[in-house]
LUMMAR-179671 format. One record per residue: x, y, z of N, C-alpha, C in turn; residue number from 1. Coordinates in steps of 0.05 Angstrom, whole numbers, plus 5000, padded with zeros to 4 digits. Example, Ala and Ser with C-alpha at 12.3 -4.5 7.8 and 13.67 -1.06 7.14 Angstrom:
2
+------+------+------+-------+-------+-------+------+------+------+-----+
! n.xx ! n.yy ! n.zz ! ca.xx ! ca.yy ! ca.zz ! c.xx ! c.yy ! c.zz ! num !
+------+------+------+-------+-------+-------+------+------+------+-----+
! 5264 ! 4886 ! 5156 !  5246 !  4910 !  5156 ! 5264 ! 4934 ! 5156 !   1 !
! 5257 ! 4955 ! 5142 !  5273 !  4979 !  5143 ! 5258 ! 5001 ! 5157 !   2 !
+------+------+------+-------+-------+-------+------+------+------+-----+
# end
This chain:
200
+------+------+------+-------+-------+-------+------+------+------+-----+
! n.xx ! n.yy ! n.zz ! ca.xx ! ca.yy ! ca.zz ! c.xx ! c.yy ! c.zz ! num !
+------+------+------+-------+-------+-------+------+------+------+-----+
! 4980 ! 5240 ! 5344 !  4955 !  5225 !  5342 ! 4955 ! 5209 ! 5315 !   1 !
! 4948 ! 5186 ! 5316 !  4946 !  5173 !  5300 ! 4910 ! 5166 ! 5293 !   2 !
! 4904 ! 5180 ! 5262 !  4881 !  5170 !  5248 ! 4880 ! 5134 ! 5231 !   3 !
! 4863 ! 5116 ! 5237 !  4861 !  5090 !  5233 ! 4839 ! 5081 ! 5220 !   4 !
! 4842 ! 5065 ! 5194 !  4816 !  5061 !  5188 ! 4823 ! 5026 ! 5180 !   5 !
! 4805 ! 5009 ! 5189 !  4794 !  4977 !  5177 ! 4788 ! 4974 ! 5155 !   6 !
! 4797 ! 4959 ! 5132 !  4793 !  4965 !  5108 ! 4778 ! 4935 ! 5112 !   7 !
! 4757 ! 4920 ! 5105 !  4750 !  4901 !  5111 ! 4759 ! 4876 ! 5135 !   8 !
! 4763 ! 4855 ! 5141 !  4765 !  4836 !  5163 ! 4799 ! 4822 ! 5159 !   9 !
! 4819 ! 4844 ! 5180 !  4853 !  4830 !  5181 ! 4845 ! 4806 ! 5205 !  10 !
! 4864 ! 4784 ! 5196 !  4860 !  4767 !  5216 ! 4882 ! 4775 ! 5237 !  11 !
! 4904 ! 4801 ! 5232 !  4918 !  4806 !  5257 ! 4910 ! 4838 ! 5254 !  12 !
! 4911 ! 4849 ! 5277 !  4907 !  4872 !  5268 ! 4932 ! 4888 ! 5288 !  13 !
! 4931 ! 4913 ! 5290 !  4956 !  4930 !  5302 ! 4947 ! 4948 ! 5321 !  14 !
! 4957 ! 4943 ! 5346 !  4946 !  4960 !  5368 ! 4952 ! 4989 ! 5369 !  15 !
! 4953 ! 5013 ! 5387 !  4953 !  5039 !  5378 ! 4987 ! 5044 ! 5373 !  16 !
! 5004 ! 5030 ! 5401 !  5029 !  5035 !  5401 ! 5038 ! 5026 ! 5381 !  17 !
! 5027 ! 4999 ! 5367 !  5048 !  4987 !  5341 ! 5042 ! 5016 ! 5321 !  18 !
! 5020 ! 5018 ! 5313 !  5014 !  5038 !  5296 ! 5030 ! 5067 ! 5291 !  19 !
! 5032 ! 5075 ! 5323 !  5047 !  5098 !  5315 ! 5077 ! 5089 ! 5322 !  20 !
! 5080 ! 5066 ! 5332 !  5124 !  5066 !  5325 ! 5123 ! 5058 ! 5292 !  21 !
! 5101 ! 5054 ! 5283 !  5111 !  5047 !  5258 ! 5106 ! 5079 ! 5245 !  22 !
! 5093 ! 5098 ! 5244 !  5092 !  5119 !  5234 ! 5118 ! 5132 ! 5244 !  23 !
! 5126 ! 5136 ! 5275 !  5156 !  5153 !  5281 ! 5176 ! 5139 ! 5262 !  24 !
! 5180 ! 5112 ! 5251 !  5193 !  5096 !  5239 ! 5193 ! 5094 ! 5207 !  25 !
! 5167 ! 5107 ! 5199 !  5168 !  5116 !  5172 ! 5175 ! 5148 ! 5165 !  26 !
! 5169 ! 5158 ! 5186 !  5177 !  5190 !  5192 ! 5210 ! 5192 ! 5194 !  27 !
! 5221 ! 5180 ! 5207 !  5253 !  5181 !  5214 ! 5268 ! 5172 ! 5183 !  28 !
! 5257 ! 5149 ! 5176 !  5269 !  5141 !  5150 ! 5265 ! 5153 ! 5133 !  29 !
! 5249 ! 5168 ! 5128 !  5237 !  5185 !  5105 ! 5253 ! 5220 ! 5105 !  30 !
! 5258 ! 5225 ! 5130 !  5269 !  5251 !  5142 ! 5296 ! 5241 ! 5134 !  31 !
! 5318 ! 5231 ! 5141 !  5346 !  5218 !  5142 ! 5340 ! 5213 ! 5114 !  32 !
! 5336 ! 5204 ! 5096 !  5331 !  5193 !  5066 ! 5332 ! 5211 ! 5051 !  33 !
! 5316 ! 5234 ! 5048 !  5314 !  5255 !  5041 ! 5338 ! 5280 ! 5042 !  34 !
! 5354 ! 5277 ! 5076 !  5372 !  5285 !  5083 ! 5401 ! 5282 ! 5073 !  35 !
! 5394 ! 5255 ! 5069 !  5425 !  5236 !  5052 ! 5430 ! 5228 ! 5082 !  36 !
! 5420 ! 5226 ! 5105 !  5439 !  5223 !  5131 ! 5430 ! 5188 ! 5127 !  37 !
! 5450 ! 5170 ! 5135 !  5447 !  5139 !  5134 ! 5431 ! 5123 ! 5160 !  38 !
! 5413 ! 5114 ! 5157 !  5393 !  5100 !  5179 ! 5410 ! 5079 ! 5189 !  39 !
! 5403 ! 5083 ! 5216 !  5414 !  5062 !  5234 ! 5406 ! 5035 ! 5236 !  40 !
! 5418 ! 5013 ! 5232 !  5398 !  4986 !  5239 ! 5374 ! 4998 ! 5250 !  41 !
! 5352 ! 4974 ! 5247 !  5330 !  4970 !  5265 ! 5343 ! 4969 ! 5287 !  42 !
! 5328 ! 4967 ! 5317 !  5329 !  4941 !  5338 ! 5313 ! 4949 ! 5348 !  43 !
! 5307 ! 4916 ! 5345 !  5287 !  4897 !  5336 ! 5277 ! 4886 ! 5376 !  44 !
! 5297 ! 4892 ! 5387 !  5294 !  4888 !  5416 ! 5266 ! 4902 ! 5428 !  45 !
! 5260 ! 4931 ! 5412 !  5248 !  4955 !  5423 ! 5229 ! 4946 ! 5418 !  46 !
! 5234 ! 4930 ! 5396 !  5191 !  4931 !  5380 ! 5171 ! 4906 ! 5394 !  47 !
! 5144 ! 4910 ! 5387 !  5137 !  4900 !  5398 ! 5131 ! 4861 ! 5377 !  48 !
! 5134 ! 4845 ! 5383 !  5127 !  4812 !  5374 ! 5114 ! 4818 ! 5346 !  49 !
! 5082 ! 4835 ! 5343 !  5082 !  4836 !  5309 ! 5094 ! 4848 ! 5305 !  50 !
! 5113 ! 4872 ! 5303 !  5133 !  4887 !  5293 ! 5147 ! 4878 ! 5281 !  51 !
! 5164 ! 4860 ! 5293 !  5184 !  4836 !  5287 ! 5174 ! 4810 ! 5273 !  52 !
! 5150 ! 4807 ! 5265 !  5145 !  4790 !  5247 ! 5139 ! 4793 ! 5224 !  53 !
! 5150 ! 4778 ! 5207 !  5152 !  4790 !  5174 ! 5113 ! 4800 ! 5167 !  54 !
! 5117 ! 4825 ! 5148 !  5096 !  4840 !  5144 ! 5099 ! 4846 ! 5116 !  55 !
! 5076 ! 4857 ! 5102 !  5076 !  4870 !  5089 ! 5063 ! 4887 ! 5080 !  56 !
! 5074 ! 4920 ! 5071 !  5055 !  4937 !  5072 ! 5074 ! 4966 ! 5046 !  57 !
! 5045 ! 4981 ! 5042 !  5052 !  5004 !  5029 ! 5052 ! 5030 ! 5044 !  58 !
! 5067 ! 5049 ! 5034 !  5066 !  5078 !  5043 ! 5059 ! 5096 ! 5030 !  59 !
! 5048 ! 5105 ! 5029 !  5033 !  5132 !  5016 ! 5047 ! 5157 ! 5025 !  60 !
! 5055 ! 5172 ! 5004 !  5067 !  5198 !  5016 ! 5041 ! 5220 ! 5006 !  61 !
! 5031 ! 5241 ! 5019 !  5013 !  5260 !  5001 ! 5017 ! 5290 ! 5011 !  62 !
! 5015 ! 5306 ! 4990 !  5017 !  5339 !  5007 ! 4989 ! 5347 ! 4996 !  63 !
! 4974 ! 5363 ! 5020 !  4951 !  5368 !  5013 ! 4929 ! 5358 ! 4998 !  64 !
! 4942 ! 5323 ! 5003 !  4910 !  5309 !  4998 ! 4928 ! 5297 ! 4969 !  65 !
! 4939 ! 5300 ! 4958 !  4951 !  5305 !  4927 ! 4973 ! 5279 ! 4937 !  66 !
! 4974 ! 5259 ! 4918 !  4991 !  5229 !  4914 ! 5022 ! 5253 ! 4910 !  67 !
! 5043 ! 5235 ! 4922 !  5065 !  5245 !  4927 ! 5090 ! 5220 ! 4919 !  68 !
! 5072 ! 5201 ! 4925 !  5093 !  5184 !  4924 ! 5074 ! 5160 ! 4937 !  69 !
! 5086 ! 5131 ! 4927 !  5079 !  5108 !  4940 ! 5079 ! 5078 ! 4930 !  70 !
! 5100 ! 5068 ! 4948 !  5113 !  5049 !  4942 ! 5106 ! 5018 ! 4963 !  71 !
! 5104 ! 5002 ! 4956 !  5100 !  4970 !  4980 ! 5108 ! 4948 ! 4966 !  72 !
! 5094 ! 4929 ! 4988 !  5103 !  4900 !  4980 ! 5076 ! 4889 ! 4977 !  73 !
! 5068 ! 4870 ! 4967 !  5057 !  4844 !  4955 ! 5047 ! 4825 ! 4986 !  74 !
! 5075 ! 4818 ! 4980 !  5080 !  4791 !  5000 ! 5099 ! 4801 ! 5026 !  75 !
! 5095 ! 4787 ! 5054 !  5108 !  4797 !  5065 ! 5133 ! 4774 ! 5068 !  76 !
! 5160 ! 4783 ! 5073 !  5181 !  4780 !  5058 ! 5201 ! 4784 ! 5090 !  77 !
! 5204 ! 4797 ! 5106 !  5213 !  4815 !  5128 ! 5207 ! 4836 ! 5148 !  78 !
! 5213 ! 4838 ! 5173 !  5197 !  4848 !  5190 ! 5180 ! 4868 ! 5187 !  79 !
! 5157 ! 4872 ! 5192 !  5134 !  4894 !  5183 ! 5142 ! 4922 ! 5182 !  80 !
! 5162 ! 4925 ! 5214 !  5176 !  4950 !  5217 ! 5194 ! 4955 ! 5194 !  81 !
! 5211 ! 4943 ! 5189 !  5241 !  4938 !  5180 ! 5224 ! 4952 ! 5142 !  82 !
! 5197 ! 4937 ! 5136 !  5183 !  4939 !  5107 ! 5168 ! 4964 ! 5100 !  83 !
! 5168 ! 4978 ! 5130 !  5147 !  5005 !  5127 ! 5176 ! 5029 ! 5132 !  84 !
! 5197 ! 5025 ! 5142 !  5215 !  5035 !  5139 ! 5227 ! 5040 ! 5107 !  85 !
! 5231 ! 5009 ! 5099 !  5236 !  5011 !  5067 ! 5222 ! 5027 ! 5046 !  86 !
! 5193 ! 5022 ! 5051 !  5175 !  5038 !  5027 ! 5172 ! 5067 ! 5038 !  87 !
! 5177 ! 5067 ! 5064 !  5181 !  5103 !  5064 ! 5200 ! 5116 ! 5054 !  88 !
! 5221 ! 5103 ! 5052 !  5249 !  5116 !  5034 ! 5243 ! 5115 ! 5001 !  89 !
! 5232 ! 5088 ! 4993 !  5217 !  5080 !  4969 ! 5206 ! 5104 ! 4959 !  90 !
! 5181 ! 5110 ! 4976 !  5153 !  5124 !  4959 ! 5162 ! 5154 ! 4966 !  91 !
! 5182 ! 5159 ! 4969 !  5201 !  5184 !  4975 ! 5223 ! 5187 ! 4951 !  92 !
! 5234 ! 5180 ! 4945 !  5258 !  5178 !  4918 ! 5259 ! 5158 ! 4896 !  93 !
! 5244 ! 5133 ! 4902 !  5243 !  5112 !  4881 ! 5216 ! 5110 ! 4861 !  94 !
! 5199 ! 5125 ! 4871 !  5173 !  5126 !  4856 ! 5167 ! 5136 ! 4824 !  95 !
! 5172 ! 5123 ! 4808 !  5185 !  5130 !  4777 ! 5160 ! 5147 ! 4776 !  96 !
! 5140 ! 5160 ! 4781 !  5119 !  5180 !  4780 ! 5121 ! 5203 ! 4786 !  97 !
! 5141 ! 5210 ! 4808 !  5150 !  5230 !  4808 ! 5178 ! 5234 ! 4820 !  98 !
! 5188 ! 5256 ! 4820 !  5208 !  5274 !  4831 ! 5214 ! 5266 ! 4857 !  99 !
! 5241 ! 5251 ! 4866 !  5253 !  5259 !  4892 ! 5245 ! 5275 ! 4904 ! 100 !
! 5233 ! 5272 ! 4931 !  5218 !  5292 !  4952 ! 5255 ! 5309 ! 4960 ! 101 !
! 5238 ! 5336 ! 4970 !  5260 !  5358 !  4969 ! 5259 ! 5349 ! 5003 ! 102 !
! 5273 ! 5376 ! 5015 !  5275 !  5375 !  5046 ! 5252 ! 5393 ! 5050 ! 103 !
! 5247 ! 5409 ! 5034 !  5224 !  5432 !  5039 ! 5202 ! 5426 ! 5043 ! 104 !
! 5204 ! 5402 ! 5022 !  5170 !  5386 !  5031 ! 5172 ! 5370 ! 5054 ! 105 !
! 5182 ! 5366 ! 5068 !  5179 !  5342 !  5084 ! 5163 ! 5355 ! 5102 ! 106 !
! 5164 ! 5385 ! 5110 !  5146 !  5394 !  5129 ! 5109 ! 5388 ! 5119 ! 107 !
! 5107 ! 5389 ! 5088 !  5082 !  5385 !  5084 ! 5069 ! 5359 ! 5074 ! 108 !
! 5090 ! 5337 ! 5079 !  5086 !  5316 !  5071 ! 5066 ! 5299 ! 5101 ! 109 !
! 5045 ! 5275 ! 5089 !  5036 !  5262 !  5114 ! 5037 ! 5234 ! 5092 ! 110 !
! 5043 ! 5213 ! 5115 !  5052 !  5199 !  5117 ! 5034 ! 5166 ! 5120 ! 111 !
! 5017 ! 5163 ! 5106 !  4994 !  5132 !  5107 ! 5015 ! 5112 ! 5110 ! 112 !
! 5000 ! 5093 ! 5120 !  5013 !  5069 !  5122 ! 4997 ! 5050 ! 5112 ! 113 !
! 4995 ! 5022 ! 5100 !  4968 !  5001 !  5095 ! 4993 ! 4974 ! 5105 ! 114 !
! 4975 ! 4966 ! 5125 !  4992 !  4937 !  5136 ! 4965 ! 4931 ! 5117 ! 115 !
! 4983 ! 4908 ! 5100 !  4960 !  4888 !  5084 ! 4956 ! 4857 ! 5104 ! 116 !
! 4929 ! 4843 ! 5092 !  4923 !  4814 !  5097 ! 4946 ! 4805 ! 5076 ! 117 !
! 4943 ! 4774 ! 5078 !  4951 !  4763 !  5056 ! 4933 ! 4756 ! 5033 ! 118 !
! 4935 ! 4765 ! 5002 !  4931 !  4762 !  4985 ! 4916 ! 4733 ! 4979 ! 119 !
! 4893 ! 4728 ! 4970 !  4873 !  4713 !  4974 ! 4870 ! 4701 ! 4941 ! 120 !
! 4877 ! 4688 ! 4922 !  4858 !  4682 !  4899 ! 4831 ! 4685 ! 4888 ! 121 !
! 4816 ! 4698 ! 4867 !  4797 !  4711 !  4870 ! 4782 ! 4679 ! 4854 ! 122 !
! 4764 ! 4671 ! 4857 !  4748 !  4647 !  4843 ! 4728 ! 4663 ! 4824 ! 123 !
! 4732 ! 4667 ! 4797 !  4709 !  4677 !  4774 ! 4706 ! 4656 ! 4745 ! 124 !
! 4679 ! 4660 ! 4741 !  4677 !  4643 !  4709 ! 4681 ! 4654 ! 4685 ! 125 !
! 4672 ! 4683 ! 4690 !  4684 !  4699 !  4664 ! 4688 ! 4733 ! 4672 ! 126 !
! 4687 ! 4736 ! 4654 !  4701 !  4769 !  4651 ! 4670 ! 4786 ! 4663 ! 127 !
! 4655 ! 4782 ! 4647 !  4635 !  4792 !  4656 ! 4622 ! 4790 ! 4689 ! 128 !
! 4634 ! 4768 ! 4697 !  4624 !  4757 !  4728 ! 4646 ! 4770 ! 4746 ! 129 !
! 4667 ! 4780 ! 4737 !  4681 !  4794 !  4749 ! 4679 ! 4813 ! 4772 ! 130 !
! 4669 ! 4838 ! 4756 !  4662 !  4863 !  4770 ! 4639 ! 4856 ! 4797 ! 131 !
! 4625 ! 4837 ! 4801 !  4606 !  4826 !  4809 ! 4619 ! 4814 ! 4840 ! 132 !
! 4644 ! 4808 ! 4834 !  4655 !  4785 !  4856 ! 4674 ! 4814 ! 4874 ! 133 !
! 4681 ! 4830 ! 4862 !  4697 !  4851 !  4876 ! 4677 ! 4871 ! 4899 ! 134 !
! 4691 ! 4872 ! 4926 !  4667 !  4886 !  4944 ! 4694 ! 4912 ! 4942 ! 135 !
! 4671 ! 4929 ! 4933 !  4686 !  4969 !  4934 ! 4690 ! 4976 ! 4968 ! 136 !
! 4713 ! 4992 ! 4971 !  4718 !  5000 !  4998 ! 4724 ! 4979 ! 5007 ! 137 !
! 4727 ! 4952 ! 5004 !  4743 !  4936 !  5024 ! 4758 ! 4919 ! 5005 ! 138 !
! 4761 ! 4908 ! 4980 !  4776 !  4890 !  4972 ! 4806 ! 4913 ! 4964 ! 139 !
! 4826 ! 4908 ! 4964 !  4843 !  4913 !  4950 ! 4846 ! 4901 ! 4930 ! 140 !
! 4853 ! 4898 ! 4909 !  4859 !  4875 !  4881 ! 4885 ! 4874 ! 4872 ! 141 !
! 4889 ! 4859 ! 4855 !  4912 !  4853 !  4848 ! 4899 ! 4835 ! 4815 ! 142 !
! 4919 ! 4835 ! 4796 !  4909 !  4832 !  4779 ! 4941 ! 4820 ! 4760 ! 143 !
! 4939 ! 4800 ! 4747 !  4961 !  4784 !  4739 ! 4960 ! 4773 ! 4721 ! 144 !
! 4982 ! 4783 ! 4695 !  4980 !  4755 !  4669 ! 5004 ! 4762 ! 4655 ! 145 !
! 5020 ! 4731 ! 4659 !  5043 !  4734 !  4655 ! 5061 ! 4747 ! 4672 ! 146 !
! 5076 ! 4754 ! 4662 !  5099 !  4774 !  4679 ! 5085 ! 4800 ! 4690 ! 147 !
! 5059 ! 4809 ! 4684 !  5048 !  4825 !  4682 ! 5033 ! 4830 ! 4709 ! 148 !
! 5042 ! 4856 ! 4729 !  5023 !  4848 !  4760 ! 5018 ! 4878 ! 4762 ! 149 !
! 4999 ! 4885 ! 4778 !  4986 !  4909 !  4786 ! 4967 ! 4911 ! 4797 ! 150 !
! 4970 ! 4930 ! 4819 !  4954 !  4928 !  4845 ! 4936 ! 4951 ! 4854 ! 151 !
! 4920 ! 4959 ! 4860 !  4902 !  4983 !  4878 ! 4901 ! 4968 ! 4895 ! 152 !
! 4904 ! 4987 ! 4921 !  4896 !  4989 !  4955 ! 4872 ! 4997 ! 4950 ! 153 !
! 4854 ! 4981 ! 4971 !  4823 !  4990 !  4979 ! 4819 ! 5016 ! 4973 ! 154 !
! 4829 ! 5045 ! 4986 !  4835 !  5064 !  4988 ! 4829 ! 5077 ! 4956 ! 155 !
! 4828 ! 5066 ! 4934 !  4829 !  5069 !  4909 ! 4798 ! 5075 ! 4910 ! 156 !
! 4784 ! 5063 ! 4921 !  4756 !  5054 !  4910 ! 4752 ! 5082 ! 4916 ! 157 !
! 4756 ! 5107 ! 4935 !  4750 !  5126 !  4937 ! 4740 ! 5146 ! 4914 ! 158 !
! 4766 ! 5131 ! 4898 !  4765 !  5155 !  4870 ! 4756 ! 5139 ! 4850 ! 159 !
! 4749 ! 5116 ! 4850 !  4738 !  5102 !  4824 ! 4721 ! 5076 ! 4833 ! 160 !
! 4704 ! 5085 ! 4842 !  4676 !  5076 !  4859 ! 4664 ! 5059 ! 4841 ! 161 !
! 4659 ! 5052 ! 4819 !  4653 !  5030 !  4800 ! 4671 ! 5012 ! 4783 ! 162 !
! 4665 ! 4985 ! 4797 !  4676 !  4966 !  4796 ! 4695 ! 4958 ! 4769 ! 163 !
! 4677 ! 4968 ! 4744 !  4687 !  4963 !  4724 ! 4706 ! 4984 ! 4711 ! 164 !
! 4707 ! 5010 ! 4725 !  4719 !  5024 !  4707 ! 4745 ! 5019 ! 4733 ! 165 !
! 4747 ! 5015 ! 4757 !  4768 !  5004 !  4778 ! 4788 ! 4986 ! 4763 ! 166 !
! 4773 ! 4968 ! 4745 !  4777 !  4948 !  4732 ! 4797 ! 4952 ! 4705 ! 167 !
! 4783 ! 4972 ! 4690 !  4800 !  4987 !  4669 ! 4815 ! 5001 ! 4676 ! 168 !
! 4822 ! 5013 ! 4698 !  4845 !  5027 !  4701 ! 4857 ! 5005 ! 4719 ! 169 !
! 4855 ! 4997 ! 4725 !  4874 !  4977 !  4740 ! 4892 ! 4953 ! 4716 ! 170 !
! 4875 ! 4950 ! 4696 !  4888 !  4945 !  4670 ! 4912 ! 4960 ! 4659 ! 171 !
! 4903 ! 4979 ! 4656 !  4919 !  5005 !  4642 ! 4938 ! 5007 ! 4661 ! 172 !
! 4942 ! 5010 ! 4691 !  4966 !  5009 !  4708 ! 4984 ! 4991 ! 4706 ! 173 !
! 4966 ! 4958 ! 4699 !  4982 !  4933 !  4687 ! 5003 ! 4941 ! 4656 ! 174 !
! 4995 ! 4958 ! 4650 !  5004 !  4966 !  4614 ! 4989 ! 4948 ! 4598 ! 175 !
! 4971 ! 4949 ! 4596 !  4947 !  4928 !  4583 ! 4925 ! 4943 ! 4569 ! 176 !
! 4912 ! 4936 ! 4556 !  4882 !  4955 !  4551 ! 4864 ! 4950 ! 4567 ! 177 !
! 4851 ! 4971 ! 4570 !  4832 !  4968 !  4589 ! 4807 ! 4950 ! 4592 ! 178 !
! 4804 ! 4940 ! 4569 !  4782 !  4921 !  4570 ! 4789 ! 4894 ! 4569 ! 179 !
! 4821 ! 4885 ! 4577 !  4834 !  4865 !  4582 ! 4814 ! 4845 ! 4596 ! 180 !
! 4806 ! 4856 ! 4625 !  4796 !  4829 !  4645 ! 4776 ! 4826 ! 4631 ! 181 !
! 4755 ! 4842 ! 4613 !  4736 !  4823 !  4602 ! 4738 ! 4799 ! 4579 ! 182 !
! 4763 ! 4810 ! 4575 !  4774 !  4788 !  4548 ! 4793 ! 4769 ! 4549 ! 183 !
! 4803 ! 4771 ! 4566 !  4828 !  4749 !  4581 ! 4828 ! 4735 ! 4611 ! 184 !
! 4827 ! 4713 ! 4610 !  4825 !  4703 !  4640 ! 4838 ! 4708 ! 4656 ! 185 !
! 4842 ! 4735 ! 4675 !  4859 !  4744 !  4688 ! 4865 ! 4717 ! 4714 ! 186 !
! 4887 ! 4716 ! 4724 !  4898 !  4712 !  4749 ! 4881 ! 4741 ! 4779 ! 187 !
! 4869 ! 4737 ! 4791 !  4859 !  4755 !  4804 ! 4859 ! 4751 ! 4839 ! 188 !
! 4877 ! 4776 ! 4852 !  4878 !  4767 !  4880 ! 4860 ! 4793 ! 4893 ! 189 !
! 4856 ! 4777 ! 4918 !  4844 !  4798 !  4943 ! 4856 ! 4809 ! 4962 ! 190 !
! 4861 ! 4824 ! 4974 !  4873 !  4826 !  5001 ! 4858 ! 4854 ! 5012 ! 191 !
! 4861 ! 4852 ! 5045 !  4850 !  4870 !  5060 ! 4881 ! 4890 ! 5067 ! 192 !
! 4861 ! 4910 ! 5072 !  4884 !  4934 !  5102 ! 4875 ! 4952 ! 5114 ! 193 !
! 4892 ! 4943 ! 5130 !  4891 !  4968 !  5165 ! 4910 ! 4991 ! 5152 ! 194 !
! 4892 ! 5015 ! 5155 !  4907 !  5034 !  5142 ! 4905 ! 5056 ! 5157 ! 195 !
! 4923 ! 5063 ! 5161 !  4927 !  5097 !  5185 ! 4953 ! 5114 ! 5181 ! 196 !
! 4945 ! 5141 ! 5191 !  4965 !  5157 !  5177 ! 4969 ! 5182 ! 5198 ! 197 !
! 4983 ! 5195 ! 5194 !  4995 !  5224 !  5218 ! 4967 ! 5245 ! 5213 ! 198 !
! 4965 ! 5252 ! 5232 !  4947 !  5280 !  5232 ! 4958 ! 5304 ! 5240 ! 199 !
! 4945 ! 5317 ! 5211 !  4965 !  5344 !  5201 ! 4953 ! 5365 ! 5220 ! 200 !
+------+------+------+-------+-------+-------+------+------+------+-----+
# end
């Protein structure tokens, strides 16, 4: 069974079957990965038309509610399948936050997925007008200056429900001080996601 939630308005969204071949497909890669066993091509024959069209999205690994791992893309770049496959191996061994997932955990690991919208430019006059333009529970952000990029999924707003301190830690994830966006004209994006995950 697959749990699904609308994170504000995708202009494509993902029917039940895409949803869960993409979960058996983040499950298989993540199992084999973990294993050292080598994943087989996609094919691409099986899936369904959005499957096969370039996507982009993050994976969330968690045991018992508790961040485990979690790794995505931005921009979508290559097939949606082919990208939720990648960041499940990603947010599994590449996640400089923590520790290579063992084999032991995989039994208690569950598995989110976020197909993102595309990333939107945010239009603000100042720092202060900021926090004002962001809607909690549905924007994801993105936040940019210079070489400098860093992102929360909607999904964030859970645990940091006011806009401005979302804002300061979303700084501080940039490696910035936290009171950056009030003092520097950030670069600032939006994006939505369809987000669903295995039921434990």
């Amino acid at each position: 069974m697959v749990v699904v939630r609308l994170e504000g308005q995708m202009s494509t969204s993902l029917n039940d079957e895409d949803r869960q071949i993409l979960l058996q497909l983040a499950r298989e890669a993540l199992e084999n990965a973990v294993r050292g066993i080598a994943l087989l091509p996609l094919n691409t024959e099986m899936l369904t038309q959005t499957l096969r069209e370039n996507g982009a999205s993050f994976v969330t690994l968690t045991i018992r509610n508790e961040l485990r791992g979690c790794i995505g893309a931005l921009e979508a770049y290559q097939p949606l399948a082919e990208d939720v496959r990648e960041h499940a191996i990603a947010a599994a061994l590449k996640d400089p936050r923590f520790p290579p997932v063992t084999e032991s955990e995989l039994r208690l690991i569950n598995i989110e997925v976020s197909y993102l919208s595309a990333p939107q430019e945010l239009e603000y006059s100042t720092g202060e007008d900021l926090p004002s333009k962001l809607r909690p529970q549905i924007d994801g952000v993105i936040l940019k200056q210079g070489r400098r990029r860093a992102t929360f999924l909607p999904q964030v707003w859970e645990k940091i429900p006011d806009p401005e301190e979302f804002l300061n830690q979303l700084c501080y994830k940039m490696g910035v001080p936290p009171n950056t966006w009030r003092e520097a004209k950030l670069q600032v994006y939006i994006y939505q996601v369809e987000e669903f995950h295995e039921l434990n």
